[in-house]
N, C-alpha and C positions, 0 to 999 in steps of 0.2 A: 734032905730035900723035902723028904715027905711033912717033916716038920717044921720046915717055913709056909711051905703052903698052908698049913694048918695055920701058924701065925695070923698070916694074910685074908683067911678067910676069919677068922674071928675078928680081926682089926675092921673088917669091912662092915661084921654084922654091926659092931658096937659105932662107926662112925654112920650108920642108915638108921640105927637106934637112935642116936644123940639128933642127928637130922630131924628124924620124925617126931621126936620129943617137943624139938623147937617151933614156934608158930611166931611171925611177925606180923602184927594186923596193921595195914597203911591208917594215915590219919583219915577221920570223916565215913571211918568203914568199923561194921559191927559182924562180928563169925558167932555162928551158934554151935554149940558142942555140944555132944551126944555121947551118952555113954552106955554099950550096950541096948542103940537104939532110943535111948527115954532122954531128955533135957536135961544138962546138967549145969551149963552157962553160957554167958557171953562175955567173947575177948574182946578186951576193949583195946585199944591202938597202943601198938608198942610189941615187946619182946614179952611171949606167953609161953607157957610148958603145959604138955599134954603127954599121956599115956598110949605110947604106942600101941597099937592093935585093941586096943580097949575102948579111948577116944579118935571121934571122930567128927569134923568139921561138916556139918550138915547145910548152913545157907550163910552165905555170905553180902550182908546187906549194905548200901549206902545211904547214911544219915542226912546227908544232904536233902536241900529244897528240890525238887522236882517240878517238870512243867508237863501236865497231860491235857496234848488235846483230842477232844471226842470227836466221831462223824459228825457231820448234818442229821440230827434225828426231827423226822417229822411231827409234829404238833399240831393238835386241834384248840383254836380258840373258843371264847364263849358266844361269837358270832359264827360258829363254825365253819371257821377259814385256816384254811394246812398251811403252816409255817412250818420252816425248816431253820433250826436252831442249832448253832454251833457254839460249842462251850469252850473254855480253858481254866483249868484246874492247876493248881500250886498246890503241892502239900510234901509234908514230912516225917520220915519215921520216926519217932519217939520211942517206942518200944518194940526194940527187934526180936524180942520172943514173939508179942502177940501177932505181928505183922507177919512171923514165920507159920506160926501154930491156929492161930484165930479165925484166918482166913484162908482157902485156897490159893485165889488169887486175886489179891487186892487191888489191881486199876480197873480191871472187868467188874468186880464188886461196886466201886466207884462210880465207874461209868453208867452202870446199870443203873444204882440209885441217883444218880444226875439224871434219868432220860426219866425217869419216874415222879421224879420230885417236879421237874420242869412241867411234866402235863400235869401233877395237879395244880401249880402258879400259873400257868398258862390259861387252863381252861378255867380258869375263875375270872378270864380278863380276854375284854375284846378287844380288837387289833390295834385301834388308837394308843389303847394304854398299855400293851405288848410293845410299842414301840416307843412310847415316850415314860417309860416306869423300868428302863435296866438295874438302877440302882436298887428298886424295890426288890426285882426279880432276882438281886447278884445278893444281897443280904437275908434273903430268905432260904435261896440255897445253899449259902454257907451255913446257916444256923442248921438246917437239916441234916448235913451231909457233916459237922464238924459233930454233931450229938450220936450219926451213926457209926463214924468210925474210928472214935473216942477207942471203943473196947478192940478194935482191930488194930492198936496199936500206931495210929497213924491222922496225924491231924491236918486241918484243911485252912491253908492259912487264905487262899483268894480265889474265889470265881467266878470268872470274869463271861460274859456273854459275848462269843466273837461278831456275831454275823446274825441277823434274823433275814429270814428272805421270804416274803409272801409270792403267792403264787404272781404269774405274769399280767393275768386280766387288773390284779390289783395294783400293781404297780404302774400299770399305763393309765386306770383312773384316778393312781393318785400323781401322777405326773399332769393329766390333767387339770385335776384339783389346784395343783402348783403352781401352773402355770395361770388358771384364770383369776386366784390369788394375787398374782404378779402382775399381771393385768390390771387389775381392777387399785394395785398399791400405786402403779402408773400411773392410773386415769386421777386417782384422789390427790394423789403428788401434783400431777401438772396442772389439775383444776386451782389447788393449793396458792400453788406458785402464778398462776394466771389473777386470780383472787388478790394476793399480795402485792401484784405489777402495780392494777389498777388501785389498790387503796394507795400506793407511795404517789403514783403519778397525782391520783387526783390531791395527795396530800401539797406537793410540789408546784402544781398547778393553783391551789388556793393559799401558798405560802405568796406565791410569786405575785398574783393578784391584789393580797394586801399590802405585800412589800408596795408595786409601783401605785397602788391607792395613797399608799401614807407617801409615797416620793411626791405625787403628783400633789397632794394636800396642802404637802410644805413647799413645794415650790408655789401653787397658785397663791399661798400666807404670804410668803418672802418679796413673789411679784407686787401682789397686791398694798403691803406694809410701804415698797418702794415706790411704788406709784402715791402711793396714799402722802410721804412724804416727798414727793418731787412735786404735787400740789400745792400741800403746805409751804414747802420753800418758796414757789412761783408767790402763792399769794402774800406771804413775808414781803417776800422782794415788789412786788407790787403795791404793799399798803405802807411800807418805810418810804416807799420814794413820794407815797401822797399821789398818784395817779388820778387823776379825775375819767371821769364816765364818758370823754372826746376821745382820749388818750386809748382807753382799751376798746371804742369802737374802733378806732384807727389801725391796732393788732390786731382785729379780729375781720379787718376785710384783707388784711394782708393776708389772714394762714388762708381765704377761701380757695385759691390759686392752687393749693398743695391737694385739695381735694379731689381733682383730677388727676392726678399724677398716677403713671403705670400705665403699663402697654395694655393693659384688659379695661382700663375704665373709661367705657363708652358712656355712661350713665349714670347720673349723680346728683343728686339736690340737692338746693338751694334750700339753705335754712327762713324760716319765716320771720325770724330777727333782722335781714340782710337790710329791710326796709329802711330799721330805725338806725342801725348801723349806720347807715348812709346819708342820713337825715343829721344824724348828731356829727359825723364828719361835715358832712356839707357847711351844717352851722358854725364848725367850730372855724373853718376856711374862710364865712363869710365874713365872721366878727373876725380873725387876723387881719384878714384884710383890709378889712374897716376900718382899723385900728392902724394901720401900716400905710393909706394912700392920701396924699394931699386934698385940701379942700379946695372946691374950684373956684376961679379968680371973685373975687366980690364977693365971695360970700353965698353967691345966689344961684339955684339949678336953672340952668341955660334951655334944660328940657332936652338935654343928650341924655344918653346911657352913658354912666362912670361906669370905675371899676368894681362895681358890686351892684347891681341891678335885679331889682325883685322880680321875683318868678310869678306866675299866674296866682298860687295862693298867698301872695304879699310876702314869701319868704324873698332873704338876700340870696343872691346865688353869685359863683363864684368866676370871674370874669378873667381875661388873657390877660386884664392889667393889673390883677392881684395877687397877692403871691403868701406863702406861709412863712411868718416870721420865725426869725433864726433863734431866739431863744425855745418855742413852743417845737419845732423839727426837734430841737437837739435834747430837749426834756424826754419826747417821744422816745427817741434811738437811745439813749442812755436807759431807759427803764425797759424796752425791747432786749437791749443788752442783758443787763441785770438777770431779765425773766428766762431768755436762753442761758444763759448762767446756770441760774438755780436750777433749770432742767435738765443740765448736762449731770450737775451734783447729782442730784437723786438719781438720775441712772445707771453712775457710775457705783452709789451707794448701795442700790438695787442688786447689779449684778455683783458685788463681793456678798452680799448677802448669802445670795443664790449657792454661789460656790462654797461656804462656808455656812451649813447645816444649824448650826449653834447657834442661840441669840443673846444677845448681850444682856450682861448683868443691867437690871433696873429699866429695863424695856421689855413688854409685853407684847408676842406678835397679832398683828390686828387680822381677826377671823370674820 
């Protein structure tokens, strides 16, 4: 009996022996060992052997990235205005002896030369360029803070500036600031755009004026071209038929009639032609007549009034018994014809004109 127990206790030492022999270090994790107190290595991940009661596992580190973030430490600018600066620090160990041995404690080390490093970047720089220079401010305390804890085993891969916060009087004059910024970007905007209304409108406005100028241009060309040839026509047709100078007084006391026409026209003159008009009619009625009435019996004037009997100035004038012979009426009204004819042409010609912009090949519009 007394001899198994014996067994059992030796089986026990040597299996808390073999145990403590053994070390398993997880991955991304670094153990410092000690021997009799003094440094003698680091396990690296996996299955290690150690000397019971001899060695001993003193710090067990993670090699991994890390994230430290510091207080709000207050800062004096070189306008000297108290900012409060919030930082975020990445870094990693590299070498877990020195990071065990080198330093006490290395995020308080860190932290420490971050609040250090930041006032002397800060106070070299007033509040404008404190707030619009982070990248200057983030790569200057990496270069510092990566050269001082090089030898502590531990390097500083980003940091980053969370937050700056100026005091509160500054922040309401630069909200101020902002706002009459924003004001004043309004006021040059809408002037802008008020500015641009009027130059399209008046641009719109002098397009549109040339436009119905040159409309009006070529209509008044196109009228005028078709009037110009409803004349030509008229006098065509008037000079092929051989019209003599009775024939177009005769038209021309006819149109006088039209020149009243219209409910408004109380008042209207008489052209100073009308006279001879009238005179070269009158004549031309007396010689038809003359020419159209019997001679009286014998030969000889009786000392009556015939059918054609002269007026006070010895002219013929035209009597109830004389009448306008039928070839001379119908010569008239045939060339009346004709001339309303050719006036109907050119109007008709006029207005396709009109509606149709373009003018014909080998005709030039009369201006």
């Amino acid at each position: 009996m007394e001899l198994l127990v014996l067994v059992l206790v030796i089986a026990a030492v040597v299996i808390f022996g073999v145990a403590s022999t053994v070390r398993v270090v997880p991955q991304a994790r670094r153990y410092n060992v000690e021997r009799f107190g003094r440094y003698r290595t680091t396990l690296q991940p996996g299955l290690n052997f150690i000397i019971p009661m001899v060695d001993r596992i003193n710090t067990k580190l993670d090699v991994r990235e890390h994230v430290f973030t510091s207080q709000p430490q207050p800062v004096i600018t070189q306008d000297n205005l108290v900012v409060n600066i919030d930082t975020v620090l990445y870094y990693q160990i590299t070498d877990p002896r020195a990071a065990a041995y080198e330093v006490a404690n290395y995020l308080q080390a860190i932290d420490q030369l971050t609040v250090t490093t930041l006032r002397n970047v800060i106070g070299s720089m007033d509040l404008e360029s404190t707030l619009t220079s982070r990248e200057v401010i983030n790569a200057q305390l990496r270069t510092v803070l990566d050269d001082a804890t090089g030898k502590w085993g531990i390097r500083v891969n980003r940091v980053e500036i969370k937050a700056i916060d100026p005091p509160s009087t500054i922040k309401e004059a630069m909200e101020k600031q902002m706002r009459a910024e924003r004001d004043k970007r309004a006021v040059i905007l809408h002037a802008e755009g008020e500015r641009q209304s009027k130059i399209l409108t008046a641009e719109g406005t002098r397009q549109q004026e040339i436009l119905e100028a040159q409309g009006n241009q070529q209509a008044m060309i196109l009228r005028a071209d078709g009037e110009a040839r409803a004349i030509e026509r008229v006098f065509q047709a008037v000079h092929q038929n051989n019209a003599d100078p009775k024939v177009l007084a005769y038209k021309y006391l006819e149109t006088l009639p039209h020149l009243a026409d219209g409910p408004n026209n109380t008042f209207w003159v008489i052209p100073g032609e009308l006279t001879e008009a009238v005179r070269s009619v009158t004549g031309a009625f007396g010689d038809y007549s003359r020419m159209g009435a019997a001679p009286a019996a014998g030969g000889e004037d009786d000392g009556d009034d015939g059918p054609a009997a002269l007026d006070a100035n010895g002219r013929r004038e035209l009597t109830s018994a004389g009448s306008l012979s039928t070839d001379a009426a119908a010569a008239a009204d045939q060339v009346a014809q004709q001339a309303e004819a050719a006036v109907e042409d050119a109007k008709a010609e006029a207005a396709a004109a009109e509606t149709t912009p373009e003018t014909k090949p080998g005709r030039n519009p009369r201006r």
